[in-house]
C-alpha positions as CSV (number, residue, x, y, z in Angstrom):
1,X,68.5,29.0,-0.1
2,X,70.2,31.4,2.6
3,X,72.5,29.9,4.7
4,X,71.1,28.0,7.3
5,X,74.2,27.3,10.1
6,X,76.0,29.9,11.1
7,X,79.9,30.9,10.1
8,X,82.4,29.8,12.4
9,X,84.4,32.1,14.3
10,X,87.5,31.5,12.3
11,X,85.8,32.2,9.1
12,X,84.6,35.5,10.8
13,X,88.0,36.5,11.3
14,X,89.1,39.3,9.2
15,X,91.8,37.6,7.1
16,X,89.8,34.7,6.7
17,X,86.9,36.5,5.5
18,X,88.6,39.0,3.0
19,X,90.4,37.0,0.9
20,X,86.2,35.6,0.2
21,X,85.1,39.4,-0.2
22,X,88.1,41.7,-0.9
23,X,87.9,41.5,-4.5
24,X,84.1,41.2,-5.3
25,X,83.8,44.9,-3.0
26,X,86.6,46.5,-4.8
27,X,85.0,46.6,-8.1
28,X,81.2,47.1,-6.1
29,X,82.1,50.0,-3.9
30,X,83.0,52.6,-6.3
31,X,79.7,52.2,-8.1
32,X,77.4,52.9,-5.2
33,X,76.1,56.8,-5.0
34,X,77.0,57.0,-1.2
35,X,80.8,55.8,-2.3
36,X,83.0,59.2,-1.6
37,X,86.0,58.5,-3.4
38,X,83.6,59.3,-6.8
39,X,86.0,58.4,-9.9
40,X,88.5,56.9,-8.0
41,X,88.7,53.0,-7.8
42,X,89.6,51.4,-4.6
43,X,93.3,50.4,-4.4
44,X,92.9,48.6,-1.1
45,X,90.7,47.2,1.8
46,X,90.6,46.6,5.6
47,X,88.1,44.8,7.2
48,X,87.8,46.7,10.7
49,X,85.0,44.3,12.1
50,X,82.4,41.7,11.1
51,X,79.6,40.6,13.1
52,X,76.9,37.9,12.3
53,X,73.3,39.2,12.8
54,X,71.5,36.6,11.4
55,X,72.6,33.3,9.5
56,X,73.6,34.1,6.7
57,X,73.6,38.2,7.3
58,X,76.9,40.2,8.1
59,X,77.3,43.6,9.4
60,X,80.9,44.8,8.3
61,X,82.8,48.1,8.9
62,X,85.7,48.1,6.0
63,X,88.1,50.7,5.4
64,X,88.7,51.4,1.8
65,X,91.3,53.1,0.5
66,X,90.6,55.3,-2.3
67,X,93.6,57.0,-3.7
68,X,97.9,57.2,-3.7
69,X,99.9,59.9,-1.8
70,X,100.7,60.6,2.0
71,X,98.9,59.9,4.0
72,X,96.3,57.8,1.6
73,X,93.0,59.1,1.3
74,X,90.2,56.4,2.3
75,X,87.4,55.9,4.2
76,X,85.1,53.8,6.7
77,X,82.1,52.3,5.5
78,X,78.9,50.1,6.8
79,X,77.9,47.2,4.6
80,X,75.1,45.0,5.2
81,X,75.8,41.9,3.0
82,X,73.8,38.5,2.4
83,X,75.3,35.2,1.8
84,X,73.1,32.5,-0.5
85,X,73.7,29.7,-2.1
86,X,71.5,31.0,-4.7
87,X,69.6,34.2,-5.3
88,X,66.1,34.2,-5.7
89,X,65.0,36.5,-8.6
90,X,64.0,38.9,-6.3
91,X,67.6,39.6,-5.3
92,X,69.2,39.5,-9.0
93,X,69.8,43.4,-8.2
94,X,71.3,43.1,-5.2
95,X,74.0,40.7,-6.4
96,X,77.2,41.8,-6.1
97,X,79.5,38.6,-6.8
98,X,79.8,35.2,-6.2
99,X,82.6,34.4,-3.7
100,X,85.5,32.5,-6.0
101,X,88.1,31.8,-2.5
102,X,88.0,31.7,1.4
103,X,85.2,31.1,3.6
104,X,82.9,31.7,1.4
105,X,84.0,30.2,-1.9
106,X,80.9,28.9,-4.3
107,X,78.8,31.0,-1.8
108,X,76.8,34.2,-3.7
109,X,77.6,37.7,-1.9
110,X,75.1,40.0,-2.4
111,X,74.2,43.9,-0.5
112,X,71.3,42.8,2.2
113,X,70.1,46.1,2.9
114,X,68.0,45.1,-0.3
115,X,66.7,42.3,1.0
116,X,63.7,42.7,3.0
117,X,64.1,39.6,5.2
118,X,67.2,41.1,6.2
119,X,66.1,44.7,6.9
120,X,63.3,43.1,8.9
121,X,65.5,41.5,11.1
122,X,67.6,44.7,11.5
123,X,64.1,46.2,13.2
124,X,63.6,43.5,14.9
125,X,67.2,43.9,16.6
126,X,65.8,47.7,17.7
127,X,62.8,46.6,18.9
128,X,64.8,44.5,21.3
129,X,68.0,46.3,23.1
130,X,71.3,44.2,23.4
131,X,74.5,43.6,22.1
132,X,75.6,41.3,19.5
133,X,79.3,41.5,19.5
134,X,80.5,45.1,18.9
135,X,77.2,46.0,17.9
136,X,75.0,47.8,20.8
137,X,71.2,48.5,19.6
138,X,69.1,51.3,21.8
139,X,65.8,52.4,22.1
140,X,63.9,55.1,23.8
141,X,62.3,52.8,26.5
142,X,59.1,55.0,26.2
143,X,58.4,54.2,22.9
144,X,57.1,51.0,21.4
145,X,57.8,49.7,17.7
146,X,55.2,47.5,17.2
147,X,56.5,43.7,15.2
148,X,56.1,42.8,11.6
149,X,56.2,46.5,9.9
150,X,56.4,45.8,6.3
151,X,60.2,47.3,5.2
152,X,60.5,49.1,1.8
153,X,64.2,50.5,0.9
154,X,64.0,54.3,-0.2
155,X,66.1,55.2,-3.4
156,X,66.0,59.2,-3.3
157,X,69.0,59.0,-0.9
158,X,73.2,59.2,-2.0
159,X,75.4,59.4,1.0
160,X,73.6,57.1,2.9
161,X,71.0,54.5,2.8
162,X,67.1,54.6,4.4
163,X,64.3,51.9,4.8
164,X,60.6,52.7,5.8
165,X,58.8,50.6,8.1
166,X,55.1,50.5,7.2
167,X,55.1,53.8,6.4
168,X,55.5,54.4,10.0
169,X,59.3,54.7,10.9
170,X,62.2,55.4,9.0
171,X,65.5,53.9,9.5
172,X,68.7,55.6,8.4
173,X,71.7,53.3,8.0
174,X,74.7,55.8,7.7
175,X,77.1,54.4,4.9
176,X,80.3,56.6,5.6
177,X,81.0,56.1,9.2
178,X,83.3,58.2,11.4
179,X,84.2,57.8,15.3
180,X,81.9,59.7,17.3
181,X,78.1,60.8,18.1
182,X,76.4,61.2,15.1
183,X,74.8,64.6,14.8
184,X,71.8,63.1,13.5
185,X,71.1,61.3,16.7
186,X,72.7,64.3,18.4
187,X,70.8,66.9,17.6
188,X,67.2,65.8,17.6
189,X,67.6,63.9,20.6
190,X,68.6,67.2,22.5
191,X,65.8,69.4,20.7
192,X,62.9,67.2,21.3
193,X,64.2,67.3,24.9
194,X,64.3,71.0,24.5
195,X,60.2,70.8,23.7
196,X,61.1,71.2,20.1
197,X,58.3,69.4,17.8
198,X,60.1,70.5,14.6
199,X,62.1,67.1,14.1
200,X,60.9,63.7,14.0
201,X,62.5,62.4,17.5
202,X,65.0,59.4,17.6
203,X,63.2,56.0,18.4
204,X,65.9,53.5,18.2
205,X,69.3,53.5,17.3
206,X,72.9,51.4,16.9
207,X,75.9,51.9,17.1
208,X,79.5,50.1,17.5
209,X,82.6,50.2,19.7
210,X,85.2,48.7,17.3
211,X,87.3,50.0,16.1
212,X,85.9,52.8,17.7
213,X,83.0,54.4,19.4
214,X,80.5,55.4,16.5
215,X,76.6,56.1,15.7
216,X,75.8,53.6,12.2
217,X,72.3,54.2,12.3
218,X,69.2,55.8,13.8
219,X,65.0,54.5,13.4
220,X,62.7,58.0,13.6
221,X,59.0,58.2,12.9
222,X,57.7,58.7,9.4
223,X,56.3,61.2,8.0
224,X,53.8,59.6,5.3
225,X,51.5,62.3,3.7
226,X,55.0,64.9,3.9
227,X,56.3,66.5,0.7
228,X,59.8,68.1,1.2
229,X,60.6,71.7,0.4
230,X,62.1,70.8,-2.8
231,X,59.0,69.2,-4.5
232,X,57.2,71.6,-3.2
233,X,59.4,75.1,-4.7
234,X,59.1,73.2,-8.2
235,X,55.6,72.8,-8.4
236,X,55.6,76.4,-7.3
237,X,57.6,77.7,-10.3
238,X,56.0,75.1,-12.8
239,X,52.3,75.7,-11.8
240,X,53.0,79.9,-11.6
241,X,51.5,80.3,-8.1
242,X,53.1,82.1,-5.4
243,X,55.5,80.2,-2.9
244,X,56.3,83.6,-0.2
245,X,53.8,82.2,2.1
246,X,55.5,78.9,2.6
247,X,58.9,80.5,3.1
248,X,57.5,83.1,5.5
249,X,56.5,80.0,7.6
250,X,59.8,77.8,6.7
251,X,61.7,80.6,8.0
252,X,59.8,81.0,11.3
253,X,60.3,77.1,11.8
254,X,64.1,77.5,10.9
255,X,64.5,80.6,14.0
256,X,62.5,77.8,16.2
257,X,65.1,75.3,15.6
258,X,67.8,77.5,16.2
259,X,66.2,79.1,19.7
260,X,65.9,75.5,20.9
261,X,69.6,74.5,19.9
262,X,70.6,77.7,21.2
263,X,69.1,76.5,24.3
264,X,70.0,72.4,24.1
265,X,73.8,73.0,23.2
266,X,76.6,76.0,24.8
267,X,76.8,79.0,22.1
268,X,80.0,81.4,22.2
269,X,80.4,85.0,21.0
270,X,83.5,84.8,18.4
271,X,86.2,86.5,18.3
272,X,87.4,89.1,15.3
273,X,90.6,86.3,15.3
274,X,87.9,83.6,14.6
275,X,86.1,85.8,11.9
276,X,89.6,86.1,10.0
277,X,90.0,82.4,11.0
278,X,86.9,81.7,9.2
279,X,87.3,83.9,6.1
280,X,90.5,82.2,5.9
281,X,89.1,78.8,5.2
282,X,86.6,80.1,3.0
283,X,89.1,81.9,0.6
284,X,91.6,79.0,0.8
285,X,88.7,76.9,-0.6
286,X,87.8,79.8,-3.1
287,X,91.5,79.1,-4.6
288,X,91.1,75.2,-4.3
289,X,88.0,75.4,-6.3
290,X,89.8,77.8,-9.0
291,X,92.5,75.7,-9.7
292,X,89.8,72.2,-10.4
293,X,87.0,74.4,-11.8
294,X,88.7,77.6,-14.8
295,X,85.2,78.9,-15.1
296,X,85.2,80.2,-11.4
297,X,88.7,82.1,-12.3
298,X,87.1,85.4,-13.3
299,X,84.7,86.1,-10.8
300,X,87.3,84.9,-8.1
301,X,88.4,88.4,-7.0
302,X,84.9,89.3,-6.1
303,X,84.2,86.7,-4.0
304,X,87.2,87.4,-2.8
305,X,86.2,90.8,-1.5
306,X,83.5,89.2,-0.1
307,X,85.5,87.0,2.5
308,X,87.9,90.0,3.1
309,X,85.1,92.0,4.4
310,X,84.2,89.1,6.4
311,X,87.3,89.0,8.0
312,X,87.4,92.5,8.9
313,X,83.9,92.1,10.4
314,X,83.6,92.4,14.7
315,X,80.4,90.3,14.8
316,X,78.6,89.8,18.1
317,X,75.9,87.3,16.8
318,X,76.8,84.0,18.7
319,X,77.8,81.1,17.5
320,X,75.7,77.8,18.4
321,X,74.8,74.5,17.1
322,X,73.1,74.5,13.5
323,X,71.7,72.4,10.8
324,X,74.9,72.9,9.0
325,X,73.7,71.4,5.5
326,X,70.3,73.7,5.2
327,X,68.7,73.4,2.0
328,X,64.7,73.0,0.5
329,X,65.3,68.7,0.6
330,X,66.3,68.8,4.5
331,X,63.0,69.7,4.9
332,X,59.1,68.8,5.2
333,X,55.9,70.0,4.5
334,X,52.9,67.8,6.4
335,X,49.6,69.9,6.0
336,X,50.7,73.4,6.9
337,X,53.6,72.9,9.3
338,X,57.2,72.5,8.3
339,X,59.8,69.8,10.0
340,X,63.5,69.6,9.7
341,X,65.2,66.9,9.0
342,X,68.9,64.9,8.1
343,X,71.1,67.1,10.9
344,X,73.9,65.0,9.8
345,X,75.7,68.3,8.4
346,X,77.9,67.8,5.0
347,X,79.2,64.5,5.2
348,X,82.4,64.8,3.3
349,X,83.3,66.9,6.8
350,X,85.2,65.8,9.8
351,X,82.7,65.3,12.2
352,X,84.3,67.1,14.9
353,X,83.6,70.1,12.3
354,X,80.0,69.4,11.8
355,X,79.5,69.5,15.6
356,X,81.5,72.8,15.6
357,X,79.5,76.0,17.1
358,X,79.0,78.3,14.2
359,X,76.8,81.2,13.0
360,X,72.8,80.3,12.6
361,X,73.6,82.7,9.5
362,X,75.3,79.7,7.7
363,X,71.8,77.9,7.5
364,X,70.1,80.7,6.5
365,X,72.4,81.5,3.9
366,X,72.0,77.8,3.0
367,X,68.2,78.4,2.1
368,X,68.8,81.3,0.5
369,X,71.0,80.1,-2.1
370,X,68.2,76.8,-2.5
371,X,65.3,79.5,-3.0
372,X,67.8,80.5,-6.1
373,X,68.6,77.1,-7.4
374,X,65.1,75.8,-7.4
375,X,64.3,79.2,-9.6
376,X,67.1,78.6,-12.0
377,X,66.6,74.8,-12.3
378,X,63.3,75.9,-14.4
379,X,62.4,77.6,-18.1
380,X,62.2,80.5,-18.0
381,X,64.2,81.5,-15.3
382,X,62.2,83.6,-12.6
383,X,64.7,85.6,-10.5
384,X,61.6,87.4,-8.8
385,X,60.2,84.4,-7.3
386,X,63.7,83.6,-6.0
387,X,64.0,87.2,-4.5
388,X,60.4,87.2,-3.4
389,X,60.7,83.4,-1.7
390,X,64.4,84.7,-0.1
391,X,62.7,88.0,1.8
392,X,59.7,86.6,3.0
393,X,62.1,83.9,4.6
394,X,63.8,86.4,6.3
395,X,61.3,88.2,7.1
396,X,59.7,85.1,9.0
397,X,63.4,84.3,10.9
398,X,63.2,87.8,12.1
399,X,59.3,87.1,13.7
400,X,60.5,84.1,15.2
401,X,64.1,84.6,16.2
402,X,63.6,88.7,17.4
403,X,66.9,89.5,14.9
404,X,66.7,89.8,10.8
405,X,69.4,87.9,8.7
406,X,69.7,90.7,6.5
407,X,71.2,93.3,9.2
408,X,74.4,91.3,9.4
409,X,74.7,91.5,5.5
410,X,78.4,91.0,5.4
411,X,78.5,87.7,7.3
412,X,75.0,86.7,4.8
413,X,77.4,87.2,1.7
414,X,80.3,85.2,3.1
415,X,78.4,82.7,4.2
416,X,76.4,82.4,0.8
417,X,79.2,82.8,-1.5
418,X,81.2,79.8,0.5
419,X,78.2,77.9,-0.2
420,X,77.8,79.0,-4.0
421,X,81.6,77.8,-4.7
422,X,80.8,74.8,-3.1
423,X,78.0,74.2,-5.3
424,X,79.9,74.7,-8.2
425,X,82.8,72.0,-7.3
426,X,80.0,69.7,-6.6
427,X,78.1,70.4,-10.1
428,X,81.4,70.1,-11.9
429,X,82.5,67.1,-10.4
430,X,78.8,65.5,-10.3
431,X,76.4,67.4,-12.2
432,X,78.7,69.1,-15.1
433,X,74.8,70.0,-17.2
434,X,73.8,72.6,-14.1
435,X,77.4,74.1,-13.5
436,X,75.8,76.8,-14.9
437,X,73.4,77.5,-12.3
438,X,75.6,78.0,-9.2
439,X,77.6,79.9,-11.7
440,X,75.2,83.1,-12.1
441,X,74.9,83.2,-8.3
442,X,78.5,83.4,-8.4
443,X,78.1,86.3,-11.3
444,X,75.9,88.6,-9.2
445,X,78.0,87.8,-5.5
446,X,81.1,88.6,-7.3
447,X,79.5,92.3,-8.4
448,X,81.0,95.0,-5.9
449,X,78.5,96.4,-2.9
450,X,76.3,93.1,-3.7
451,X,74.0,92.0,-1.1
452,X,73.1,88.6,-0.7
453,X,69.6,89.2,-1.0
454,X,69.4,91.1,-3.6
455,X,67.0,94.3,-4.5
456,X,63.7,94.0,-5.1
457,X,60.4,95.7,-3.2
458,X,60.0,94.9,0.9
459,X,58.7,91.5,1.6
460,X,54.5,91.7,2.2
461,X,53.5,90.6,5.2
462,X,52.4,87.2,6.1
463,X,50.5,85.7,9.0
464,X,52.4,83.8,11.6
465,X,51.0,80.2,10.9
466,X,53.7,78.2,10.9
């Protein structure tokens, strides 16, 4: 049976409690998919707050330390964890150790975002505003979440953690926490203000003020009968049939994102010092990625070239809020519209640098290079559909936004090749069996003159029915 009295207040204190937990989470953490410090075990822990929602349910924000040097490398993350005396079969997989010292010695520990009691009563805390110690939950006072919404934890996810809510709202529970707005409550909150009905809007969300001000989680309406972009480009390729009028449309709801965000946030014209600034970063991570991955050696002069020209470049497009982690699973398909979703940005990134300004470019470059891996993830490989998929997306940005993608082609290839080499660091460190596909998109950027969207006939036309 869960605990039925709550924990005192000096076995909530953080010394108290970690001497229970410490070691059970140093040997759990590293094996969950949202853990960041992948192949590296946690050498030490910090509990930075604990709060009791419920008897027997703690909210915690630890800070693990992942790795040696100076300054250590670590990181801040949300647990949700469940004390028993005894787990229930239904729990034997969310069992992470039973408690051996401390407060909770004898006492099983186990990770209650699995538990649907416990997710149930995390709704139940959004439904109704207030503030349980640091813990402040919020909702949009025009909206009402009705009670008793059957949870069901998603799986698909890595970096962070989702439940759905009788198939009616979705909660996401961000596992790597940093200080500051998250850009997921952000930016949808400012673009369905703008009128935008691209993104499901924020209902309810939390957040904390110890140790310091940050978003942990945000409730948005579900999207039951929607299919994302990912699915959707596979069945494509595996069934044969055509995918250009999808990405026509996906690329006139992309431009309607970006108008609105253009509108909802300040955009600036960069500066040639910023482009160098820019191409900088990009080559130093071109050399970062050389050195941990020898296959990208030979091809690294040519992508070389590519950020030189982009340093050289005296843009004008302005820089404004994007998606800034654009790819075929950050959206969905419902009928014949498209929605974007997860604005979160890359989150191995400072968040100040995911809220940066930046070039609407960088998303579309994004898309492009998922238009490519979804045609090389399949046998045989069918470059043409990739080309075909990658112009009629354009060609759809350029209806909707009044400018084409393809006339700033020197920015589209630095932006794409960035995002290829960071493909391939992520394949070698996570995926090491499709290294090989971000590698021929590396081939063909490193070739001299290369554009990023490569040759092929003019896109056909499509209707605007997005």
């Amino acid at each position: 049976m869960p605990r039925t009295a709550p924990l005192s207040p000096d076995s909530l204190g953080s010394a108290a409690l970690l001497t229970s937990v410490a070691g059970l989470l140093q040997a759990w953490l590293p094996r969950q998919r949202w853990f960041a410090g992948k192949g590296r075990p946690v050498t030490d822990l910090t509990l930075l707050s604990v709060t009791e929602l419920h008897p027997g349910f703690l909210h915690l924000l630890v800070h693990a330390q992942h790795g040696a040097g100076a300054p250590p490398s670590g990181d801040c993350y949300q647990l949700l964890l469940g004390i028993r005396e005894a787990l229930p079969p239904r729990l034997v997989h969310a069992f992470i150790g039973r408690a051996s010292q401390g407060p909770l010695a004898g006492l099983m520990v186990y990770d209650a975002f699995r538990d649907p009691r416990s997710t149930g009563l995390l709704l139940e805390r959004l439904r109704h505003p207030g503030t349980v110690g640091p813990l402040r939950f919020e909702r949009d006072a025009q909206v009402t979440v009705p009670a008793g919404l059957a949870p069901r934890l998603l799986d698909a996810e890595q970096s962070n953690s989702s439940v759905v809510y009788g198939d009616s709202y979705i909660l996401k529970v961000f596992r790597r926490v940093q200080a500051g707005i998250n850009p997921d409550l952000e930016v949808p909150w400012a673009l369905v203000r703008q009128g935008c009905t691209r993104v499901p809007p924020p209902v309810a969300w939390f957040r904390t003020s110890r140790p310091q001000e940050a978003t942990l989680g945000v409730l948005q309406p579900f999207l039951p009968e929607a299919t994302d972009g990912w699915t959707l480009a596979l069945k494509s390729l595996t069934s044969g049939r055509d995918f250009t009028e999808e990405a026509y449309q996906l690329g006139c709801a992309t431009a309607e994102v970006h108008l609105a965000l253009a509108a909802a946030f300040p955009s600036e014209t960069p500066s040639p010092l910023q482009n160098k600034q820019l191409a900088a970063a990009m080559t130093e991570r071109l050399a970062a990625t050389s050195q941990s991955v020898p296959e990208l050696l030979p091809y690294a002069p040519g992508l070389r070239a590519a950020f030189d020209a982009l340093a050289e470049l005296d843009s004008t497009r302005p820089a404004q809020r994007i998606h800034g982690d654009f790819h075929l699973g950050q959206v969905l398909r419902a009928g014949r519209r498209w929605f974007v979703i997860d604005f979160e940005g890359e989150p191995a990134r400072p968040l100040a640098e995911r809220r940066r300004r930046q070039s609407p470019v960088r998303d579309v470059a994004g898309m492009l290079r998922s238009f490519d891996y979804a045609a090389r993830s399949r046998r045989p490989w069918r470059p043409a559909w990739a080309r075909r998929c990658r112009e009629a997306y354009c060609a759809g940005y350029a209806a909707e936004a009044g400018w084409d993608p393809r006339e700033e082609p020197g920015l589209l290839r630095g932006y794409e090749t960035d995002r290829a080499v960071y493909e391939v660091l992520y394949e070698a460190r996570h995926r090491p069996d499709w290294l090989p596909v971000p590698l021929a998109a590396i081939a063909r950027l490193a070739e001299p003159g290369r554009t990023p969207s490569g040759s092929g006939p003019p896109a056909p036309s499509f209707s605007h029915n997005a």
